[in-house]
C-alpha positions in Angstrom: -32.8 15.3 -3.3 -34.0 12.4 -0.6 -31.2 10.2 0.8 -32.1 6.9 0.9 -30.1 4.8 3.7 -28.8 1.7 3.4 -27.7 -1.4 5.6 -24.0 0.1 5.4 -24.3 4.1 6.8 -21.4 5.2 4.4 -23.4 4.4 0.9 -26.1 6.3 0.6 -29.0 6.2 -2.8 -30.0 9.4 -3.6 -33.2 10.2 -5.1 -33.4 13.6 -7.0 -37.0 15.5 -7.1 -37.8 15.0 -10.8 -39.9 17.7 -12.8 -41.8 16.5 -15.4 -44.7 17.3 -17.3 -45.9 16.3 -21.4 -43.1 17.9 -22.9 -40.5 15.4 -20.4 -38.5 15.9 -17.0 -35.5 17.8 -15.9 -33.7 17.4 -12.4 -30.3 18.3 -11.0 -28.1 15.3 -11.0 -25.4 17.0 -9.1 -25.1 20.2 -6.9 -22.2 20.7 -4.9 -24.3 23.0 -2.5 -27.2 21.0 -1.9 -25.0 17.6 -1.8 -23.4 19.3 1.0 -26.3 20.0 2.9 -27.9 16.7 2.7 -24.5 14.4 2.6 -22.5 16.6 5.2 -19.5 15.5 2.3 -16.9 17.4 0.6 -16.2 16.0 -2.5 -14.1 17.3 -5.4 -15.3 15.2 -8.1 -11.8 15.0 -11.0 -13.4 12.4 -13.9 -16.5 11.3 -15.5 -17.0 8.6 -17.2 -19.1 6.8 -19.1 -20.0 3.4 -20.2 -22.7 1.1 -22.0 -22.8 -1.9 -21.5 -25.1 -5.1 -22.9 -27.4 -7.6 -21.1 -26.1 -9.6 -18.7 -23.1 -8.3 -18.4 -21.3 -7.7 -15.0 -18.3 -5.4 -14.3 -16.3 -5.6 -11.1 -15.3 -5.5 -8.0 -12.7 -3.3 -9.2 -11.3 -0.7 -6.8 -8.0 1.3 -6.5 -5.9 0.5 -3.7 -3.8 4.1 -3.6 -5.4 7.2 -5.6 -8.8 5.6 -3.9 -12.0 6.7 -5.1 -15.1 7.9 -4.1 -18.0 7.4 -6.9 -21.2 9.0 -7.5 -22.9 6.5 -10.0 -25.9 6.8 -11.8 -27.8 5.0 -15.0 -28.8 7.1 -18.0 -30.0 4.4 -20.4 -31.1 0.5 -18.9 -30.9 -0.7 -15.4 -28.3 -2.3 -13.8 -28.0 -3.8 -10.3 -25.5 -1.6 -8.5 -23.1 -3.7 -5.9 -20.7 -1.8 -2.9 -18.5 -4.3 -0.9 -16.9 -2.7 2.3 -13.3 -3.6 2.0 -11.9 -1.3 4.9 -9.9 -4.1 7.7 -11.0 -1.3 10.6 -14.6 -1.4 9.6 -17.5 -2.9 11.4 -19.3 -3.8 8.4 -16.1 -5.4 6.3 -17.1 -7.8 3.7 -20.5 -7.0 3.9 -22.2 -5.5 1.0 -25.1 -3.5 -0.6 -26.7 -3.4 -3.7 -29.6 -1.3 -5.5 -31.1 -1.0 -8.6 -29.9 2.2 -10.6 -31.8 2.7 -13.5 -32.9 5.5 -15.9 -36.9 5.4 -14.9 -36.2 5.4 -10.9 -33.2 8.0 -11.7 -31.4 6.6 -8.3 -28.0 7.9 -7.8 -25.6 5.9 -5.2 -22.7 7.1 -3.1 -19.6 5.1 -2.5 -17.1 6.3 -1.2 -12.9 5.4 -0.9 -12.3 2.2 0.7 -15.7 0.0 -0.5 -15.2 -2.3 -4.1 -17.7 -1.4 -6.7 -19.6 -3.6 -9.5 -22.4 -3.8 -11.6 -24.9 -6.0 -13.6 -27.3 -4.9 -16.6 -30.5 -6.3 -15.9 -32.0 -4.9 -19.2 -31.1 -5.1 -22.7 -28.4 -2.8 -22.2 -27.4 -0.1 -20.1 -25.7 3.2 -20.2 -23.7 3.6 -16.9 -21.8 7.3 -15.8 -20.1 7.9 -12.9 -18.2 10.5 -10.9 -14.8 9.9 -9.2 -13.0 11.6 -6.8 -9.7 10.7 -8.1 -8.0 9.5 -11.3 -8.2 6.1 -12.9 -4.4 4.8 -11.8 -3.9 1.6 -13.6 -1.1 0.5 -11.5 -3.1 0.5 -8.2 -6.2 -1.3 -9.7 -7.2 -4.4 -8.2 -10.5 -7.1 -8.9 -12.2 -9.2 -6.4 -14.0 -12.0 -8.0 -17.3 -11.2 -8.4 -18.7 -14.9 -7.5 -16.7 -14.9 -4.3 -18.2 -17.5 -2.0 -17.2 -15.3 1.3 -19.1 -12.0 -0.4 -22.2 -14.3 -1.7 -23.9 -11.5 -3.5 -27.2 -12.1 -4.7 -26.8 -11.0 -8.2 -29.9 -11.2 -10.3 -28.3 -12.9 -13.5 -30.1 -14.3 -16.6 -28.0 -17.6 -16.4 -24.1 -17.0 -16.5 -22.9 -13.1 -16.8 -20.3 -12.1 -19.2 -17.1 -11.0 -17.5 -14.0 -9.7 -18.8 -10.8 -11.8 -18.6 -9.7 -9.3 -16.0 -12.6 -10.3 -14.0 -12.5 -13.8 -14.6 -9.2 -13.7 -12.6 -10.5 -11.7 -9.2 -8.7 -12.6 -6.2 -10.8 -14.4 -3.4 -12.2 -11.6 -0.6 -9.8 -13.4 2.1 -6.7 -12.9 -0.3 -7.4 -8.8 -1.6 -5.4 -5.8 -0.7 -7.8 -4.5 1.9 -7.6 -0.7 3.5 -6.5 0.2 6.3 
């Protein structure tokens, strides 16, 4: 596994060593020893999940403000372009962001942890997205930043206008959002 660094030191893109010959590939996705070794992180990982998703659509920034979690994302079907936004108030890099391109040919994997917001757009067709968490989904502590936030400016790579849930049509503004500590 090579750890790829980024302009924010606390996401990292992880890129496993993939085997592959005629008959197809094979390569560990997840291994708690050697992500300790490489990460220096202890991470009890509690849910997966999965979703698919079609072209042009755009998830987020959706992050729990208590029962915070850290997510180890990857694509198995599609590509998507993968968005962190630091939302920590005591962080030098608050309200800056990163994003990568996750897909199932480059077989990317990216680490963000508690305190950042997290979205995603499908660049392809469609896209099958999973992802680890180090806590549970707590509907009561979830809260959306508008992905189109003028303060953010992400460079998105949409196909004209993204479909959004109604849920994400109605983000707060960066300056208004429960930030952490």
């Amino acid at each position: 596994m090579k750890i790829i660094t980024s302009t924010i030191p606390d996401i990292l893109i992880l890129e496993p060593k993939v085997f592959g010959d005629e008959r197809g590939f094979f390569f560990e996705s997840f291994n708690d020893r050697t992500w300790r070794e490489i990460t220096g992180l202890e991470v009890g990982f509690v849910q997966h999940n999965h979703s698919r998703s079609a072209g042009n659509v755009l998830r987020g920034l959706h992050y729990q403000i208590q029962q915070s979690q850290g997510k180890l994302v990857r694509v198995i079907a599609g590509e998507v372009f993968d968005v962190a936004v630091d939302i920590r108030k005591s962080s030098p890099t608050l309200g800056q962001w990163v994003g990568t391109h996750l897909s199932a040919e480059n077989k990317r994997q990216m680490w963000i942890p508690a305190g950042f917001a997290h979205g995603f757009c499908v660049t392809s067709e469609s896209a099958e997205f999973l992802y680890l968490t180090t806590d549970y989904w707590a509907p009561e502590h979830e809260r959306c930043i508008a992905w189109n936030d003028p303060d953010l400016a992400i460079a998105w790579p949409l196909a004209g206008q993204p479909i959004v849930s109604g849920k994400d049509q109605v983000g707060s503004r960066f300056t208004d959002a429960d930030l952490f500590p």
